[in-house]
C-alpha angles and dihedrals in degrees: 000000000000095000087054095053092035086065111158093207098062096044100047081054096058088038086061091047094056098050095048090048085058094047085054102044080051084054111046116093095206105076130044090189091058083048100058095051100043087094092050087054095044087050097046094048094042088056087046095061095048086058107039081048090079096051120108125273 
């Protein structure tokens, strides 16, 4: 049951998401809110993807 939900290929997905929403929040010109925490949602889908890396395939 654990090997199902611990899955590489979803999370990865939803690492990369992440990565590329923060990209995107650097990147908007509108909000200066979505702009401070872009870092914070690079970081934490960068880290993400460290970790989801080792899961099995």
């Amino acid at each position: 049951m654990l090997r199902r939900i611990f899955r590489r290929g979803p999370w990865e997905t939803a690492a990369t998401a992440a990565i590329a929403l923060g990209v995107f929040m650097l990147m908007q010109p509108f909000s200066l809110v979505l702009f401070s925490y872009s870092f914070t949602v690079i970081l934490a889908g960068t880290l993400g993807f460290v970790i989801v890396s080792h899961f099995p395939e």
